[in-house]
C-alpha positions as CSV (number, residue, x, y, z in Angstrom):
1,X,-92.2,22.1,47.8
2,X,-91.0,23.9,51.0
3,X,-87.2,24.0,52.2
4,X,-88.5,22.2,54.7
5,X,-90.4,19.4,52.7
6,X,-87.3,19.4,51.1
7,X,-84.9,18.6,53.8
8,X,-87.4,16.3,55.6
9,X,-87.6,14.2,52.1
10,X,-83.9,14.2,51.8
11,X,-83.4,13.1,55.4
12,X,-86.0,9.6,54.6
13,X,-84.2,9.1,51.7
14,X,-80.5,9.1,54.0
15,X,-82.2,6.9,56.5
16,X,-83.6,4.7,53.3
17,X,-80.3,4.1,52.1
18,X,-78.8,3.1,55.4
19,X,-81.0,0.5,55.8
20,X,-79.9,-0.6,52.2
21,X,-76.4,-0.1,53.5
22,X,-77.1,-2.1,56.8
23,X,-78.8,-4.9,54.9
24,X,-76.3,-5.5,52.2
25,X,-73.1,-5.5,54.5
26,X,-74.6,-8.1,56.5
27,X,-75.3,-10.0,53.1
28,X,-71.8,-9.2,52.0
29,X,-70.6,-10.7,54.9
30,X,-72.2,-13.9,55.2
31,X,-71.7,-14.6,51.7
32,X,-67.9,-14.1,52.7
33,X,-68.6,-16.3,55.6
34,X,-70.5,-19.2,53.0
35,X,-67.3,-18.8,51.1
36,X,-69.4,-17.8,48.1
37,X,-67.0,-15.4,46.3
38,X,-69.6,-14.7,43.6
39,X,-72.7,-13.3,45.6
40,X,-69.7,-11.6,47.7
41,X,-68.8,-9.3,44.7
42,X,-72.3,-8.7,43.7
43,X,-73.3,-8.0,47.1
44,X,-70.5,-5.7,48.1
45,X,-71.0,-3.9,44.6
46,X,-74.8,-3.2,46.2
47,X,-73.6,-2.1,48.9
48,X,-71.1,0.9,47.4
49,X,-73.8,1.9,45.4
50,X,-76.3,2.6,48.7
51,X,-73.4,4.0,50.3
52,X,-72.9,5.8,47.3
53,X,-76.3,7.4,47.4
54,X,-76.6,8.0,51.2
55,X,-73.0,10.2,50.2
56,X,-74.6,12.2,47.6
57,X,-77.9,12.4,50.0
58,X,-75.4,13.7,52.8
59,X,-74.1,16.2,50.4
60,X,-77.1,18.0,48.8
61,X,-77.9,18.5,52.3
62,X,-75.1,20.3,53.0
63,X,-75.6,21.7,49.7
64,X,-78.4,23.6,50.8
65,X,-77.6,24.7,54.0
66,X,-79.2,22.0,56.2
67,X,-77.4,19.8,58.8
68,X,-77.0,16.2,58.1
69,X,-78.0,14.8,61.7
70,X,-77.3,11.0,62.4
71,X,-79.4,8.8,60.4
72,X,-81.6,6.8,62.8
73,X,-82.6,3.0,60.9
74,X,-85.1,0.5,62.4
75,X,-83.4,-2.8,62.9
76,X,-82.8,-4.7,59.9
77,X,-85.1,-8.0,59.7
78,X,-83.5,-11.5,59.6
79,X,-81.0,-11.6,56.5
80,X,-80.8,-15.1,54.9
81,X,-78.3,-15.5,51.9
82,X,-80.5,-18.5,50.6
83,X,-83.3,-16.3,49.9
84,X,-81.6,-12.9,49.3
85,X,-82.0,-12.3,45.6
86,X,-86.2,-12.8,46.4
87,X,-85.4,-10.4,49.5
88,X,-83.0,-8.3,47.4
89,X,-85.3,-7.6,44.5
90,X,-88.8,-6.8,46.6
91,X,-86.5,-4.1,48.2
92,X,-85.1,-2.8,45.1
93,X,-89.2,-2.6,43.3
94,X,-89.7,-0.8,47.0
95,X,-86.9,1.8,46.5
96,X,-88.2,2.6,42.7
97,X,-91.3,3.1,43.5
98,X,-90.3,5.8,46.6
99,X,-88.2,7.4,44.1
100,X,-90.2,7.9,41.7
101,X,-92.7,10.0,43.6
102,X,-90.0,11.8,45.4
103,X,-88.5,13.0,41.9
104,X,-92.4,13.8,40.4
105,X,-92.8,16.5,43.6
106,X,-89.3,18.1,43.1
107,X,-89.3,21.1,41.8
108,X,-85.7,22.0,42.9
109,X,-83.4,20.9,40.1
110,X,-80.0,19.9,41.8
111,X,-81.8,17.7,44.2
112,X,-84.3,16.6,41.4
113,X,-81.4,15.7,38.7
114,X,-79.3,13.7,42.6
115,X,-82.9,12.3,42.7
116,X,-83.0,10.6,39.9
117,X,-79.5,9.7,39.4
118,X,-80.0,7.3,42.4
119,X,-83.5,6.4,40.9
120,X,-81.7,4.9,38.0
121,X,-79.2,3.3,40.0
122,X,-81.9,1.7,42.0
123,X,-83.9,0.5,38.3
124,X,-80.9,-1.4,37.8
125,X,-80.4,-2.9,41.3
126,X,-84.1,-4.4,41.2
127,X,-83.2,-5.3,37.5
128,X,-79.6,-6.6,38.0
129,X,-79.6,-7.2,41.6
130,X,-75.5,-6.0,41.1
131,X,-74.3,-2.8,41.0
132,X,-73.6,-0.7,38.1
133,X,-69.3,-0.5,38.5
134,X,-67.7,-3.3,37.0
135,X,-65.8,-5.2,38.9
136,X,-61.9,-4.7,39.4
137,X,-61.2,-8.9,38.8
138,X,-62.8,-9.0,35.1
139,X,-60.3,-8.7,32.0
140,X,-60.8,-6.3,29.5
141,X,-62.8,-7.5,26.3
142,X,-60.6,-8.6,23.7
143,X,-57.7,-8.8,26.2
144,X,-56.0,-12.0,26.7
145,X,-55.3,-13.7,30.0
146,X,-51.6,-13.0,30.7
147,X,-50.7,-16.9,32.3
């Protein structure tokens, strides 16, 4: 793969993730808006992991000498919370799949091994629909509630 497959692969793969970003910050928020503390954590949870991944995208750029130019996104469809795990999920399978043909024509390690780092991340979004950092509120196991 040329530098310049390269960097035009890594640049879909920033404007990807933005969308995810996009789409699960307007979830986050109108599950805060529903009141619905639970989808709230699991959604804002999704949404450090994208931004997560556009970060790391951002930086291998950097990393190999290409500028990191504003990330342009098509609008993001009509977000419902009643139907967002369906939603949620049919994006996640999408994600995989893009992944996993982007890592198979790598052949620069770094960005290979970033690659696929967010590849499993994204495995576990379509199978969780949550992301993989646990959250802050949950007690340790084996610890009791102090009352």
């Amino acid at each position: 793969m040329s530098e310049t497959d390269l960097v035009a692969l890594l640049q879909e793969a920033r404007c990807r993730e933005r969308a995810q970003t996009l789409y699960y910050r307007r979830l986050t928020g109108l599950a805060e808006e529903a009141g619905d503390p639970v989808a709230a954590e699991r959604l804002n949870a999704l949404l450090a992991d994208e931004q997560h991944h556009l970060s790391r995208l951002t930086a291998r750029l950097l990393e190999i000498g290409a500028s990191a130019d504003a990330v342009e996104v098509p609008p993001v469809s009509t977000v419902s919370l009643d139907a967002w795990e369906h939603d949620a999920r049919h994006r996640e399978q999408d994600e995989v799949g893009w992944y996993e043909e982007a890592v198979a024509m790598i052949t620069d390690e770094p960005t290979r091994a970033a690659l696929a780092e967010i590849l499993s991340s994204e495995k576990h979004h379509r199978d969780e629909l949550g992301g993989k950092w646990m959250p802050a509120s949950r007690e340790s196991p084996g610890r009791e509630e102090e009352v």
